[in-house]
PDB file of N, CA, C and O in Angstrom:
ATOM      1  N   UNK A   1     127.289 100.893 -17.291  1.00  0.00           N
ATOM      2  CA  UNK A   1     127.319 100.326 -15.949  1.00  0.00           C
ATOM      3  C   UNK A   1     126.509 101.222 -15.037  1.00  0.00           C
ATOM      4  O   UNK A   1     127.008 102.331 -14.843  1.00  0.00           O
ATOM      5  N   UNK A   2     125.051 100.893 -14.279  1.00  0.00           N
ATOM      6  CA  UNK A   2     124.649 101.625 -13.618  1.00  0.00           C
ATOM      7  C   UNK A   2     124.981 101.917 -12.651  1.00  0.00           C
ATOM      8  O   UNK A   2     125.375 100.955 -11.993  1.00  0.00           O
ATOM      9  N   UNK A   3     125.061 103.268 -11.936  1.00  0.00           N
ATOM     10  CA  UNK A   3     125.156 103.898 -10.948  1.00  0.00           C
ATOM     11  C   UNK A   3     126.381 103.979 -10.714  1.00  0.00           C
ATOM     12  O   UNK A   3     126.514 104.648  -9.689  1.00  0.00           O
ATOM     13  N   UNK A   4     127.665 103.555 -11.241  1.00  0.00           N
ATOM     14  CA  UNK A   4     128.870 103.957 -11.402  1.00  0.00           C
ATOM     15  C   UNK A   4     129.326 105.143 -11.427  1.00  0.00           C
ATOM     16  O   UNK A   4     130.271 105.532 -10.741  1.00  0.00           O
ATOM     17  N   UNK A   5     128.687 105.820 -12.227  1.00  0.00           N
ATOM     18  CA  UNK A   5     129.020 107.144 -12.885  1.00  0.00           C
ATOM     19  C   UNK A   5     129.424 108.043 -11.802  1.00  0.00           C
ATOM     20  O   UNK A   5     130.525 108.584 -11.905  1.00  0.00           O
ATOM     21  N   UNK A   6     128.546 108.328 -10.574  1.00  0.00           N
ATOM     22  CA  UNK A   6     128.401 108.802  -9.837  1.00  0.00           C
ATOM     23  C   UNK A   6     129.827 108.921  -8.409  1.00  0.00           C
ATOM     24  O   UNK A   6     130.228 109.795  -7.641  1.00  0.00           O
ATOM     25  N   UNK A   7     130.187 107.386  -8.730  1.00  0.00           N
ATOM     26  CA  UNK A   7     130.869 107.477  -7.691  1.00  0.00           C
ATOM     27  C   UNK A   7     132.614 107.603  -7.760  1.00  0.00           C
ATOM     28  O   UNK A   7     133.366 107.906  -6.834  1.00  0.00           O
ATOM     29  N   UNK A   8     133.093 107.138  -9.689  1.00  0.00           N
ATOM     30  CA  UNK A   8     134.283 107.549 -10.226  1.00  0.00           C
ATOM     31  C   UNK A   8     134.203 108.709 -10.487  1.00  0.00           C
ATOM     32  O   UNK A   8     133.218 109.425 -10.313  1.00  0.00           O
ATOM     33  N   UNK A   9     135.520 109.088 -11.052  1.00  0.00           N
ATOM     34  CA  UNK A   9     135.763 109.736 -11.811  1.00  0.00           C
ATOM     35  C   UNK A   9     135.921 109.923 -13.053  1.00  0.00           C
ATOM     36  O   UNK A   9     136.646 109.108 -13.623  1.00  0.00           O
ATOM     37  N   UNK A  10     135.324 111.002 -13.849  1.00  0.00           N
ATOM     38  CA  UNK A  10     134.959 110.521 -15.248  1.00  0.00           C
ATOM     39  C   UNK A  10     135.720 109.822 -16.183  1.00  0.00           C
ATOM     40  O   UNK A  10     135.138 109.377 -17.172  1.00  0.00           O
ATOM     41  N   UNK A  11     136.817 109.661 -16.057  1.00  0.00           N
ATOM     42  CA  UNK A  11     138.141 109.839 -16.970  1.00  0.00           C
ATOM     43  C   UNK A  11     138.109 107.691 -17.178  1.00  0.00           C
ATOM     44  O   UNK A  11     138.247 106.902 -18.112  1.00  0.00           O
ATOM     45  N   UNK A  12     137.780 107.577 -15.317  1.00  0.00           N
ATOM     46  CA  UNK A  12     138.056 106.213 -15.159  1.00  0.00           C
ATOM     47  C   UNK A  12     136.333 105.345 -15.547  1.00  0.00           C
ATOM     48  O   UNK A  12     136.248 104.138 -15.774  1.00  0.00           O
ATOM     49  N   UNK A  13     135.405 106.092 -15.540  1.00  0.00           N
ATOM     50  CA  UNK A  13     134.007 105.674 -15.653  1.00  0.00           C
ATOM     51  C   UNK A  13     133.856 105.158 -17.043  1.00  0.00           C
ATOM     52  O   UNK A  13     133.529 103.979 -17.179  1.00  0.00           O
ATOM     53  N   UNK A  14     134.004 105.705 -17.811  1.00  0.00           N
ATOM     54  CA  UNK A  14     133.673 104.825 -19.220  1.00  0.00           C
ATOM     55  C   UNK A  14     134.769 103.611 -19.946  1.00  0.00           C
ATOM     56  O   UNK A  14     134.572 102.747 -20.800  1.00  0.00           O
ATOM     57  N   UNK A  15     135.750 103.937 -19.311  1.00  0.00           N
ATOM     58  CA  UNK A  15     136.821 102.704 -19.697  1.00  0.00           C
ATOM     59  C   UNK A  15     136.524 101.761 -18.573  1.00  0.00           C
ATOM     60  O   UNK A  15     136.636 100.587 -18.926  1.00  0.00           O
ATOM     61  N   UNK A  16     136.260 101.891 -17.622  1.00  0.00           N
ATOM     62  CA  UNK A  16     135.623 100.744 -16.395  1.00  0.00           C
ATOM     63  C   UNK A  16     134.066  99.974 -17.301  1.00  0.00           C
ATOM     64  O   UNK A  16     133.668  98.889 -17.725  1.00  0.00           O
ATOM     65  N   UNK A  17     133.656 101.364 -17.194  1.00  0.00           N
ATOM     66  CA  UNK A  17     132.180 100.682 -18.178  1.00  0.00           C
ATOM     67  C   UNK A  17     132.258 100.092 -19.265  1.00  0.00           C
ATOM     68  O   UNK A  17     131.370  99.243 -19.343  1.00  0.00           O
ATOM     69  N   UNK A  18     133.180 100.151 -20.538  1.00  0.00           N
ATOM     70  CA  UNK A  18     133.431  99.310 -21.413  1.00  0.00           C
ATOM     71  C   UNK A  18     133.667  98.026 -20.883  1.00  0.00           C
ATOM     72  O   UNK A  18     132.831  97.125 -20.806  1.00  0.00           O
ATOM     73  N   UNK A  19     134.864  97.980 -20.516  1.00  0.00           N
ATOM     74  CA  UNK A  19     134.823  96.577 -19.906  1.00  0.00           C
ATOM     75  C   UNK A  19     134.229  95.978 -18.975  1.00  0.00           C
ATOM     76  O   UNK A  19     134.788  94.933 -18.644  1.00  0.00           O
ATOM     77  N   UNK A  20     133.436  96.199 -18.498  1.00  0.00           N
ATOM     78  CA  UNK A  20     132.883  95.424 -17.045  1.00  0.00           C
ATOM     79  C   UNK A  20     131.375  95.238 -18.382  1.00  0.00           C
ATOM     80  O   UNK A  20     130.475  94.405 -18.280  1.00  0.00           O
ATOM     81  N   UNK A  21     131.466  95.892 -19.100  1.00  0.00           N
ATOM     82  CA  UNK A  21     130.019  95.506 -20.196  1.00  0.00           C
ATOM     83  C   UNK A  21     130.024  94.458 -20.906  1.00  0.00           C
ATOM     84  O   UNK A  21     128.996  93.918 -21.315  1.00  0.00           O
ATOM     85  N   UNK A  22     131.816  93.840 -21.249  1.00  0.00           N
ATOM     86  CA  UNK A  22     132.080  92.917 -22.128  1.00  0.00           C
ATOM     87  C   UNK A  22     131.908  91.865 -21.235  1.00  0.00           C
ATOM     88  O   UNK A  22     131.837  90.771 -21.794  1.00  0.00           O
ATOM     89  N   UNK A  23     131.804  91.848 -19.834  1.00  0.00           N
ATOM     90  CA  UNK A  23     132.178  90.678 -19.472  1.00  0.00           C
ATOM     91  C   UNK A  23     130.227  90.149 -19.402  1.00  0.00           C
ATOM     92  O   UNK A  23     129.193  90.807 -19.289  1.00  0.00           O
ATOM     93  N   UNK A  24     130.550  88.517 -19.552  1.00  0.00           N
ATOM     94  CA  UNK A  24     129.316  87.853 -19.823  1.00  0.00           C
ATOM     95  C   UNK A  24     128.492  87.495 -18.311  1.00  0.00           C
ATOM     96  O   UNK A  24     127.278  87.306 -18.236  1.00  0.00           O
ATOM     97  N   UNK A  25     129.181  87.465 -17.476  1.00  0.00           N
ATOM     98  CA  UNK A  25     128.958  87.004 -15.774  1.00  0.00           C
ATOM     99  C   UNK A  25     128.499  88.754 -15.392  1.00  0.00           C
ATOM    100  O   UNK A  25     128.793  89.821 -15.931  1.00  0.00           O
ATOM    101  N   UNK A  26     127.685  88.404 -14.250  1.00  0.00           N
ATOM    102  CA  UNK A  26     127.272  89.219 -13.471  1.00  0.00           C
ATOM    103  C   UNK A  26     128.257  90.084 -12.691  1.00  0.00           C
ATOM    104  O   UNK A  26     129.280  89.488 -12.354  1.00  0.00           O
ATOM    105  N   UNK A  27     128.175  91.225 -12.373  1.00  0.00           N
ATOM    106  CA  UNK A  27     129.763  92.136 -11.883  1.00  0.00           C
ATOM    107  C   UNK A  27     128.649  93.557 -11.024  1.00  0.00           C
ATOM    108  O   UNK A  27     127.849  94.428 -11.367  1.00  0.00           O
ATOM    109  N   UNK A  28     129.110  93.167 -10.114  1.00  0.00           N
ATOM    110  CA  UNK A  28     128.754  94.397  -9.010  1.00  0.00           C
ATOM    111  C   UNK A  28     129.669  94.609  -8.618  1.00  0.00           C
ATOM    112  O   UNK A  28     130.649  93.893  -8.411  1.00  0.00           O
ATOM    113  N   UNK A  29     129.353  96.347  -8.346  1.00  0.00           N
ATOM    114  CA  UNK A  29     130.373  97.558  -7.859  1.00  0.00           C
ATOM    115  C   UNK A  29     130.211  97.643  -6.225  1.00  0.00           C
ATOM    116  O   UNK A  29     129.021  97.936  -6.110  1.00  0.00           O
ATOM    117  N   UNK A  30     130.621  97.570  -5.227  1.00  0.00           N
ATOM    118  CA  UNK A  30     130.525  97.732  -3.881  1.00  0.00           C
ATOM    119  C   UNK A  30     131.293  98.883  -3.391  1.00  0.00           C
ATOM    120  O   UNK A  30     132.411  99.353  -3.602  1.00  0.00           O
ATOM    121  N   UNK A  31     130.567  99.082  -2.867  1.00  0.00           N
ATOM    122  CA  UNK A  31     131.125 100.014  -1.814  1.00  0.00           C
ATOM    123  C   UNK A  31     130.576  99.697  -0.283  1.00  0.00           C
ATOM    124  O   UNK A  31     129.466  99.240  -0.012  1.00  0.00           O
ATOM    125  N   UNK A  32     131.785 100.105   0.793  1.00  0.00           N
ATOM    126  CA  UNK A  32     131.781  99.330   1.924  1.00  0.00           C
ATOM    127  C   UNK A  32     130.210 100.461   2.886  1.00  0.00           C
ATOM    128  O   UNK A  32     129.488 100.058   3.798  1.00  0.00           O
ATOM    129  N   UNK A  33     130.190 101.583   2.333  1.00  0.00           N
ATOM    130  CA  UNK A  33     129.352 102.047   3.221  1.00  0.00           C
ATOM    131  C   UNK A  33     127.926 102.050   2.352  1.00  0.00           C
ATOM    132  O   UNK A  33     126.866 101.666   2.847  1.00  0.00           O
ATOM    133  N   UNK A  34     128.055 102.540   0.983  1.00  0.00           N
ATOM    134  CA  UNK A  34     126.894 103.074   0.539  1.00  0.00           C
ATOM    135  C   UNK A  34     126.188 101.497  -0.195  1.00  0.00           C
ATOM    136  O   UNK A  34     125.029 101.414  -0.602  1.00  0.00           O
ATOM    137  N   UNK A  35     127.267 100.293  -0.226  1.00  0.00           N
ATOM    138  CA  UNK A  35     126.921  98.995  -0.875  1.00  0.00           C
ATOM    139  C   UNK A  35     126.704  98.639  -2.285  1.00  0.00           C
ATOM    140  O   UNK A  35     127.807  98.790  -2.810  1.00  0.00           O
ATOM    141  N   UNK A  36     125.876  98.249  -3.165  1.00  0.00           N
ATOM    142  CA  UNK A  36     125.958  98.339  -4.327  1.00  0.00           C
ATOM    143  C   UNK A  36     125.887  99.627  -5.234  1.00  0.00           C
ATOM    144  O   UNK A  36     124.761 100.117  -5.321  1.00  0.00           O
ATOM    145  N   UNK A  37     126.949 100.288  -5.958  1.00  0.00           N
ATOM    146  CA  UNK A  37     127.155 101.761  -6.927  1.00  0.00           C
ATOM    147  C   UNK A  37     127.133 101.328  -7.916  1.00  0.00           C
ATOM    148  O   UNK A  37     126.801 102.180  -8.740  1.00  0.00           O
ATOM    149  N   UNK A  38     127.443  99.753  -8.621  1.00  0.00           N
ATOM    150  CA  UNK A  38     127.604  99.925 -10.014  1.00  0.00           C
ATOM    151  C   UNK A  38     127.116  98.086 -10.015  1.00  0.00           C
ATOM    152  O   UNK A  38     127.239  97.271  -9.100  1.00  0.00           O
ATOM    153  N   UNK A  39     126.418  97.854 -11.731  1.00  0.00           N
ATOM    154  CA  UNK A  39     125.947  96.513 -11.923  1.00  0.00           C
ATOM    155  C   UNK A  39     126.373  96.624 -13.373  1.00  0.00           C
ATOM    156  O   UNK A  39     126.495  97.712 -13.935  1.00  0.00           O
ATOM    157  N   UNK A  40     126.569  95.588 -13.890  1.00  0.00           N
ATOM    158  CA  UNK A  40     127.062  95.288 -15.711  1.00  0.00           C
ATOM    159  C   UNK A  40     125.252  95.112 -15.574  1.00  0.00           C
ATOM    160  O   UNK A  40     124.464  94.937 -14.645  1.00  0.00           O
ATOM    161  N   UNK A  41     125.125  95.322 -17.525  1.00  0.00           N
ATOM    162  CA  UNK A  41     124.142  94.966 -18.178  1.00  0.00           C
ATOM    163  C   UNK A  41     123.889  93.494 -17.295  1.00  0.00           C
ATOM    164  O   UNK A  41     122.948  93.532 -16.503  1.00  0.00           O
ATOM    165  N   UNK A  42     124.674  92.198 -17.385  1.00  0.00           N
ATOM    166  CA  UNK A  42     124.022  90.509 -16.789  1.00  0.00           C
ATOM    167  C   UNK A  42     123.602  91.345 -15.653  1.00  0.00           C
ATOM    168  O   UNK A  42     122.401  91.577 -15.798  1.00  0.00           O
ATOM    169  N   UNK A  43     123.813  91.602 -15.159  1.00  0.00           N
ATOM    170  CA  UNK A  43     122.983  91.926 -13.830  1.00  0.00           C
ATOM    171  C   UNK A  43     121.222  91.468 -13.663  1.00  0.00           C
ATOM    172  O   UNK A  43     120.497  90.809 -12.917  1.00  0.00           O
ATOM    173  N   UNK A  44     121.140  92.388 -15.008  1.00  0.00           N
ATOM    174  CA  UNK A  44     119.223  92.474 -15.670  1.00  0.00           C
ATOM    175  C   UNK A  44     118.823  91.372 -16.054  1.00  0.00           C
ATOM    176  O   UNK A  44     117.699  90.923 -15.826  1.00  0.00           O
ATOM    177  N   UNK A  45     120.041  90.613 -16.919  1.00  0.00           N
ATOM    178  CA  UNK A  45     120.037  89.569 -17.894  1.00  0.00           C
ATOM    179  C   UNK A  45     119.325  88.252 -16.851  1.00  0.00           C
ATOM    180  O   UNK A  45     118.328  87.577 -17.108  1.00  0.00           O
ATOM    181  N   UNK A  46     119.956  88.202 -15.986  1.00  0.00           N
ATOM    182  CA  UNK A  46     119.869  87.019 -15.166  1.00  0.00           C
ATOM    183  C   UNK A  46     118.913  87.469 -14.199  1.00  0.00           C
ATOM    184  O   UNK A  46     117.902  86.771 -14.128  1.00  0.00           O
ATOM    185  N   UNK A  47     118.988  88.575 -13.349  1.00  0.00           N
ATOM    186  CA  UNK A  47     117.865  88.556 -12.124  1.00  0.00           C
ATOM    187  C   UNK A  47     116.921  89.349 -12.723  1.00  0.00           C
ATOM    188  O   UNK A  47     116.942  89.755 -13.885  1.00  0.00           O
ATOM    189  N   UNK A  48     115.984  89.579 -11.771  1.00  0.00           N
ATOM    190  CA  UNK A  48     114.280  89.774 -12.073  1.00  0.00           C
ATOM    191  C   UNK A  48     114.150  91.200 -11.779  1.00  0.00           C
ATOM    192  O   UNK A  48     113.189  91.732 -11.223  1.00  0.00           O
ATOM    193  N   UNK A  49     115.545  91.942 -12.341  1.00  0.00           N
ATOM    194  CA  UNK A  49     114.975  93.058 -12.287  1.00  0.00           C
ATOM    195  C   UNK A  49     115.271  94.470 -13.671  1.00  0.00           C
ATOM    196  O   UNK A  49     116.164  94.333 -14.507  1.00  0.00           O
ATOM    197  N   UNK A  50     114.755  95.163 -13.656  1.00  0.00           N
ATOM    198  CA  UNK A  50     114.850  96.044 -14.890  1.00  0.00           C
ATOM    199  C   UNK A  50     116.183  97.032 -14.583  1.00  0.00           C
ATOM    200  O   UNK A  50     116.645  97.578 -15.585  1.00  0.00           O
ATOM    201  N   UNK A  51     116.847  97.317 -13.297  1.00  0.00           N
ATOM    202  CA  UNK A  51     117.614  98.324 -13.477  1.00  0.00           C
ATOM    203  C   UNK A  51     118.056  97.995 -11.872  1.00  0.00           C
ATOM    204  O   UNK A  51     117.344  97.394 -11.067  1.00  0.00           O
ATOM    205  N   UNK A  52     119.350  98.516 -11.620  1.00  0.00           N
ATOM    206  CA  UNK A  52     119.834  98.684 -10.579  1.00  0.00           C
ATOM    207  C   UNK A  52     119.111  99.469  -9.371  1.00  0.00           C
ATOM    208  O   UNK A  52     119.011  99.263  -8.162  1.00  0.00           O
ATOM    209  N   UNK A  53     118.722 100.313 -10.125  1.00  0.00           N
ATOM    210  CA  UNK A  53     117.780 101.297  -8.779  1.00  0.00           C
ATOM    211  C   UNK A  53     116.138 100.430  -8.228  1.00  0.00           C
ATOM    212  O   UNK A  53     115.429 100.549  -7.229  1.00  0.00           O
ATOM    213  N   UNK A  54     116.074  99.649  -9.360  1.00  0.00           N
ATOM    214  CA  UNK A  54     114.654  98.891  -8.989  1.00  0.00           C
ATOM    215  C   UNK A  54     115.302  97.333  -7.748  1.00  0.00           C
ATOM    216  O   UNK A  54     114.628  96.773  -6.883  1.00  0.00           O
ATOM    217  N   UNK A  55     117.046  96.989  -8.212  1.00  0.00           N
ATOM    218  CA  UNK A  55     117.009  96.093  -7.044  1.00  0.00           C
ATOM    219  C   UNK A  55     117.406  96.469  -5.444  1.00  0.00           C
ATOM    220  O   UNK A  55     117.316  95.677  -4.506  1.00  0.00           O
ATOM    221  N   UNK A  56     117.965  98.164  -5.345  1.00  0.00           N
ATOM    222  CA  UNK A  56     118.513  98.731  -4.576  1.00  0.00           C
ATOM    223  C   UNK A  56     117.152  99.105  -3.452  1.00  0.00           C
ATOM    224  O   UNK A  56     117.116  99.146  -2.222  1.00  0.00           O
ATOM    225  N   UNK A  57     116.001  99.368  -4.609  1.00  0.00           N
ATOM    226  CA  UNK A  57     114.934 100.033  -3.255  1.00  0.00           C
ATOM    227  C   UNK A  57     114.179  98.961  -2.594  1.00  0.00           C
ATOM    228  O   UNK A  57     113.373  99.118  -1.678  1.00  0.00           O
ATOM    229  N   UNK A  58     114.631  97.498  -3.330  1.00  0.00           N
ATOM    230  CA  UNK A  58     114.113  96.099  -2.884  1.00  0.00           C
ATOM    231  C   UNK A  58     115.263  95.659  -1.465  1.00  0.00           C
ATOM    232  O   UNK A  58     114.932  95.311  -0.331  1.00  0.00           O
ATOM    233  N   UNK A  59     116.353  95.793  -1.906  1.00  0.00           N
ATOM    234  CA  UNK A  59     117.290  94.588  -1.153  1.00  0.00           C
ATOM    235  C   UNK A  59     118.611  95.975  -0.709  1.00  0.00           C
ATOM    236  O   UNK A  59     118.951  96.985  -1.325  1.00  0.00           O
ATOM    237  N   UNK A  60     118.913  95.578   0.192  1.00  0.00           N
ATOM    238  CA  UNK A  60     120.056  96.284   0.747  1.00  0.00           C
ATOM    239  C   UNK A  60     121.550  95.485   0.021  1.00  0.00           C
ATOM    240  O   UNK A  60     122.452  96.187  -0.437  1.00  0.00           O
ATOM    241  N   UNK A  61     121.589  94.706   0.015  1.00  0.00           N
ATOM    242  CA  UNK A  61     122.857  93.315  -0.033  1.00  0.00           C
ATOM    243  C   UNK A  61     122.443  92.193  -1.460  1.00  0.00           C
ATOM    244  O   UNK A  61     121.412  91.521  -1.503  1.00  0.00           O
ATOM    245  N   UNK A  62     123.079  92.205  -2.099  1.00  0.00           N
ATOM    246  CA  UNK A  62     122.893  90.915  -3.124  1.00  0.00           C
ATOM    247  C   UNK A  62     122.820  89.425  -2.439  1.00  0.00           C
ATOM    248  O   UNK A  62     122.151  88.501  -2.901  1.00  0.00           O
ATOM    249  N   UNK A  63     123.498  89.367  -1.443  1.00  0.00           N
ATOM    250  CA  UNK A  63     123.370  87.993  -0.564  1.00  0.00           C
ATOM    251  C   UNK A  63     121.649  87.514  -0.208  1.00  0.00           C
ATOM    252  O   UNK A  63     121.224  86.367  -0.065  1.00  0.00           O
ATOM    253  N   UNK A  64     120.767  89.012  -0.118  1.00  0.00           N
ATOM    254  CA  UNK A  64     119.350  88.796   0.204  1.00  0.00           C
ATOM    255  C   UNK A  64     118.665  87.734  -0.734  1.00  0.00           C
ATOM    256  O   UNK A  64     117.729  86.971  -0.492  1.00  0.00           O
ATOM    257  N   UNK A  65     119.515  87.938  -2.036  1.00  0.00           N
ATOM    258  CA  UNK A  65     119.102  87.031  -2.942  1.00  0.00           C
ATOM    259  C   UNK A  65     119.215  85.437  -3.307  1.00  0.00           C
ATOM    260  O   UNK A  65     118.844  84.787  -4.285  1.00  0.00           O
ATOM    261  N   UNK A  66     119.924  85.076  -2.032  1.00  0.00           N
ATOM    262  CA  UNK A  66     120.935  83.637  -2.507  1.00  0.00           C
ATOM    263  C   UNK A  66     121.211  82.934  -0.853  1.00  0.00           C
ATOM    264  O   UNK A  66     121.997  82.015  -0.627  1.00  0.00           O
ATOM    265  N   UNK A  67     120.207  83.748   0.346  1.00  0.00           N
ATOM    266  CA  UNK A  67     120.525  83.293   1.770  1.00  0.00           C
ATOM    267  C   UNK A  67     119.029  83.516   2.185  1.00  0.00           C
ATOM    268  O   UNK A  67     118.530  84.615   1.946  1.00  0.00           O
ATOM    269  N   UNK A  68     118.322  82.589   2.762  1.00  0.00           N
ATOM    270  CA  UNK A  68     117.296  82.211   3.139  1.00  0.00           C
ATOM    271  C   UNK A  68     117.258  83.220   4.545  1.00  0.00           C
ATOM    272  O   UNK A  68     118.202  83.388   5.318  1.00  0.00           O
ATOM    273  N   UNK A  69     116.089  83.747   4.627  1.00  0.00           N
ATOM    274  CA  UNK A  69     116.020  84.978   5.966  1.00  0.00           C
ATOM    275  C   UNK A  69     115.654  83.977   7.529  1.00  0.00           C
ATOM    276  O   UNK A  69     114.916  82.992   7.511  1.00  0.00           O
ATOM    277  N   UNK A  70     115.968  84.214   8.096  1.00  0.00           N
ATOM    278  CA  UNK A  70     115.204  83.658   9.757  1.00  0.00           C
ATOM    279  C   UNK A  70     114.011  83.371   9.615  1.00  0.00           C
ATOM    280  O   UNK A  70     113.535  82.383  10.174  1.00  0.00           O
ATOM    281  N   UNK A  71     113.370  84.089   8.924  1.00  0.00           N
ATOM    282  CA  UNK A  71     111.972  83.519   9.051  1.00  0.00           C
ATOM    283  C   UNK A  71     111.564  82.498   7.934  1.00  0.00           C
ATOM    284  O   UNK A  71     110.733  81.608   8.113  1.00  0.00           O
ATOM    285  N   UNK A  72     112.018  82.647   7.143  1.00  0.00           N
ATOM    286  CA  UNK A  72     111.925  81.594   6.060  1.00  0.00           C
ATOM    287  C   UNK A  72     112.922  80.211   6.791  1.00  0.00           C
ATOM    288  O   UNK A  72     112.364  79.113   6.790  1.00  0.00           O
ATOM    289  N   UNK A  73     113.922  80.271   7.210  1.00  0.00           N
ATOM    290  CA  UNK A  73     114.230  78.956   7.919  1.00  0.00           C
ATOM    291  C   UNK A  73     113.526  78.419   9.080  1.00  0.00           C
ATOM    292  O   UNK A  73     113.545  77.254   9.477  1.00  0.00           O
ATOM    293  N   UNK A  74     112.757  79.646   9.687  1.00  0.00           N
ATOM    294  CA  UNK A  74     112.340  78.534  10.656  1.00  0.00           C
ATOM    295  C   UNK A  74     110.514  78.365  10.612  1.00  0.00           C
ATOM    296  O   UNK A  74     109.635  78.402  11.473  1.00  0.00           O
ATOM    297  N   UNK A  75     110.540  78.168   9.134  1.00  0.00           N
ATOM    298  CA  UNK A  75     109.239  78.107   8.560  1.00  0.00           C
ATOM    299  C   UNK A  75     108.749  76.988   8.313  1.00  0.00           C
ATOM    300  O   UNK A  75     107.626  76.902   7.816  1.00  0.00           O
TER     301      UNK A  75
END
Protein backbone atom coordinates (compact mmCIF):
# COMPACT_ATOMS: atom_id res chain seq x y z
CA UNK A 1 0.00 0.00 0.00
CA UNK A 2 1.72 3.20 -1.02
CA UNK A 3 2.66 5.83 1.16
CA UNK A 4 1.07 4.24 4.14
CA UNK A 5 4.07 3.19 5.66
CA UNK A 6 4.93 6.46 6.66
CA UNK A 7 2.07 7.53 8.43
CA UNK A 8 1.20 4.07 10.74
CA UNK A 9 2.76 2.39 12.79
CA UNK A 10 4.73 -0.49 11.84
CA UNK A 11 3.12 -3.20 13.74
CA UNK A 12 -0.37 -1.93 12.11
CA UNK A 13 1.23 -1.17 8.40
CA UNK A 14 1.65 -4.53 6.94
CA UNK A 15 -1.49 -6.24 8.29
CA UNK A 16 -3.46 -3.00 6.95
CA UNK A 17 -1.40 -3.59 3.72
CA UNK A 18 -2.27 -7.20 3.35
CA UNK A 19 -5.62 -6.57 3.35
CA UNK A 20 -6.45 -3.41 1.74
CA UNK A 21 -4.16 -5.45 -1.22
CA UNK A 22 -6.79 -8.24 -1.31
CA UNK A 23 -9.43 -6.06 -1.87
CA UNK A 24 -10.34 -5.83 -5.79
CA UNK A 25 -11.98 -2.02 -5.70
CA UNK A 26 -9.95 0.96 -5.43
CA UNK A 27 -9.12 2.02 -1.51
CA UNK A 28 -7.53 5.33 -0.54
CA UNK A 29 -5.96 6.29 2.71
CA UNK A 30 -6.97 10.00 3.75
CA UNK A 31 -5.90 12.04 5.88
CA UNK A 32 -7.80 15.26 6.83
CA UNK A 33 -4.72 17.59 6.55
CA UNK A 34 -1.97 15.98 4.52
CA UNK A 35 -5.02 14.13 2.08
CA UNK A 36 -4.17 11.11 0.23
CA UNK A 37 -1.17 8.71 2.49
CA UNK A 38 -2.08 5.44 1.25
CA UNK A 39 -3.64 3.74 -2.32
CA UNK A 40 -4.16 -0.32 -2.84
CA UNK A 41 -2.38 -1.76 -5.92
CA UNK A 42 -6.43 -0.97 -8.10
CA UNK A 43 -5.56 2.32 -7.59
CA UNK A 44 -2.82 1.85 -10.77
CA UNK A 45 -5.03 -0.86 -12.10
CA UNK A 46 -7.83 1.44 -13.03
CA UNK A 47 -6.42 5.13 -13.23
CA UNK A 48 -3.71 6.46 -15.52
CA UNK A 49 -1.23 6.45 -13.25
CA UNK A 50 2.04 4.42 -12.30
CA UNK A 51 2.25 5.15 -8.52
CA UNK A 52 0.72 7.22 -5.91
CA UNK A 53 3.39 9.89 -5.84
CA UNK A 54 2.91 10.38 -9.73
CA UNK A 55 -1.08 11.11 -8.88
CA UNK A 56 -0.25 13.29 -5.73
CA UNK A 57 2.18 15.83 -7.71
CA UNK A 58 -0.83 15.95 -10.39
CA UNK A 59 -4.07 16.37 -8.23
CA UNK A 60 -4.47 17.49 -4.66
CA UNK A 61 -8.08 15.50 -4.10
CA UNK A 62 -9.27 12.28 -5.99
CA UNK A 63 -12.63 14.17 -6.62
CA UNK A 64 -10.27 16.27 -9.34
CA UNK A 65 -10.77 13.17 -11.13
CA UNK A 66 -14.60 12.58 -11.34
CA UNK A 67 -15.86 16.68 -10.98
CA UNK A 68 -15.60 18.86 -13.92
CA UNK A 69 -13.45 22.27 -12.91
CA UNK A 70 -15.20 25.93 -13.50
CA UNK A 71 -13.59 26.27 -16.38
CA UNK A 72 -14.37 23.23 -18.06
CA UNK A 73 -18.17 23.92 -17.18
CA UNK A 74 -18.38 27.04 -18.39
CA UNK A 75 -16.69 26.00 -21.60
Amino acid sequence: MQGLKEHLPKSVTSFTEEILELETAIVLVLDKKVGVIGANSAFCDYLPFKSLSEFTKRHKDISELFIASKTTLSS
